[in-house]
Steps between C-alpha positions, in 0.01 A plus 500: 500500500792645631771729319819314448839599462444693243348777679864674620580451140256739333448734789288821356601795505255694684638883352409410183125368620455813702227602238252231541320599783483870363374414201234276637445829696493733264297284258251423771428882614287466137401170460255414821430140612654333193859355698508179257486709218798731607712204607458326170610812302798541682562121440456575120813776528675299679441171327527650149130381440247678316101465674193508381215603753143411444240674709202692449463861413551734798818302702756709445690289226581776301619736814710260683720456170531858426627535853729162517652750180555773681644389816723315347581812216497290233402611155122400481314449197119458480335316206131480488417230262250519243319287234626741251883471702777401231852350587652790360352712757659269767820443396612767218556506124714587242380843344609623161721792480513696092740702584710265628389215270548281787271293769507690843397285840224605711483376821189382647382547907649141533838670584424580858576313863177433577172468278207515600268308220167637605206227410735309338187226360371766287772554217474214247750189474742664254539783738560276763771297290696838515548463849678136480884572390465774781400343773692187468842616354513900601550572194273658194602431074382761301606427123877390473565627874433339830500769806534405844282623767582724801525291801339460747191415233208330613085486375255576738191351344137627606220323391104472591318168528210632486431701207479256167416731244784656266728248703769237354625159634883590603707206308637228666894638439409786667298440795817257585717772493328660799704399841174527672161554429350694793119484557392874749168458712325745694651701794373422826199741662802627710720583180188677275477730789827611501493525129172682553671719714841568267353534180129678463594811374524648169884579549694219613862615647634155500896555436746223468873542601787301342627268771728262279678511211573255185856501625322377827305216294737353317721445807207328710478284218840406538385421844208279367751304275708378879211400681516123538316273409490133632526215292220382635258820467594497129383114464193593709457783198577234202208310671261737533539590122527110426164486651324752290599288170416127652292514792372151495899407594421690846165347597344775347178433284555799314618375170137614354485850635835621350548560142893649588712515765753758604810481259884557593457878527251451777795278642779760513264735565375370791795472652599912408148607696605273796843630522360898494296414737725332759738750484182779577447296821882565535620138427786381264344193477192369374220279708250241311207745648717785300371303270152422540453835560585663190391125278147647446590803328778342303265212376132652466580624186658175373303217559257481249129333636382276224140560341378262775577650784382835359189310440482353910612878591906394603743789531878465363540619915295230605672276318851623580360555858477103523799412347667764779306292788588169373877486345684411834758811617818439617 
């Protein structure tokens, strides 16, 4: 697919993109042999989409978050959820003052650019209910007063599949509000060494420079909002989505094997991720294979296997995997 006319219409400005590749730079010179995992964070800032990463213990989850935060010197709040975790503790209260005789408001570590909710599956589903009005809306109610958030504000999620114990089920509402749901696998031989090398000793001089600023965000996301998108590419999306929900209607004999499909979020969504990413590859104008290849992460998350498929072993990325391979692009 070739870009139309449309392309001298929304030309990018390439001054105010300047700090992509130092970023990925700067990010990388911590984070070894995890590239997808730095290109979907910067995705996230500049899609405005909170992610959750799944992975096991030891992948640098936690690091590469921490130093997304720094060189991009936003205000960076960790939260390490608990069982014993309350939503006050996420989002503020009102505190009583007697000598005033009045209800003061007390922030919570919610009011920061980025947080980082560290094993997000192990706080309860009232704790995680806190976190619904905020990442939807930007905005937290405490009492008789809504606050808005700083901006940029987005959720990066860590979680561990394989540790059960003292874990929850995230809800539904939430886990949709998660852009992309990115699953980390082992480096390569290659990339251990070099982590090997970098990082066994008992002091660690790993410093981080600023290379962008939230002035610098928040006008690349301007630049996201131009990029084009063909009338086509967005059918091919309302398809792909379409075929999540009914996938008998595109010779799909998946009806059985998925309790949900992806909802309208995923839709717009979708879209967002695929427009971040064409303009990373320096485009102002998105491809369908912009598409496919940010569709996994978008939909993992959100299409739901049914107790059958669980049952014969199927994946919500096998599933969405076949409806990627089968739902004709344009």
């Amino acid at each position: 697919m070739q870009a139309t006319s449309k392309e001298s219409q929304n030309e990018i400005t390439i001054s105010e993109l300047s700090w992509l590749p130092a970023l990925r730079q700067e990010i990388g010179r911590v984070i070894v042999g995890q590239a997808d995992l730095i290109d979907r964070l910067i995705i996230g800032l500049l899609s405005n989409g909170h992610i959750l990463l799944e992975g096991v213990p030891g992948l640098a989850k936690t690091l590469s978050i921490q130093t997304l935060a720094k060189a991009s010197n936003a205000h960076f709040k960790r939260i390490q959820f608990t069982p014993d975790l309350l939503p006050a503790d996420i989002v503020g209260t009102l505190i009583y003052n007697p000598q005033s005789s009045e209800f003061e408001t007390r922030k919570g570590p919610i009011f920061a650019n980025l947080i980082l909710a560290d094993e997000i599956n192990r706080a309860p589903a009232k704790v995680q209910s806190a976190l619904l009005e905020a990442m939807q809306e930007h905005q937290v109610t405490l009492g008789d007063h809504t606050y808005p958030l700083p901006e940029p504000f987005l959720v990066l999620a860590t979680e561990n599949p394989i540790d059960q114990e003292g874990t929850y089920p995230l809800p539904e509402a939430q886990v949709d509000r998660f852009m992309m749901k990115v699953r980390l696998s082992y480096p390569s031989k290659a990339d251990e060494r070099r982590i090997l090398d970098r990082m066994a000793a008992t002091e660690t001089q790993l410093t981080v420079d600023a290379v962008v600023s939230l002035e610098d965000i928040a006008a690349a996301r301007k630049q996201v909002d131009a990029v084009y998108v063909d009338p086509k590419v967005s059918d091919y999306v309302v398809e792909l989505i379409a075929a999540t929900r009914k996938p008998s209607e595109y010779n799909l004999d998946l009806d059985a094997y998925i309790q949900f499909g992806a909802s309208p979020r995923a839709t717009i969504s979708l879209v967002l991720a695929a427009k971040a990413w064409a303009l990373m590859q320096g485009r102002n104008y998105v491809l369908p294979q912009d598409i496919k290849a940010i569709a996994m992460d978008v939909l993992r998350h959100r299409v739901i296997p049914s107790y059958e498929a669980e049952a014969e072993s199927i994946s919500s990325e096998q599933l969405v995997q076949k409806i990627l391979d089968t739902v004709r692009v344009p």
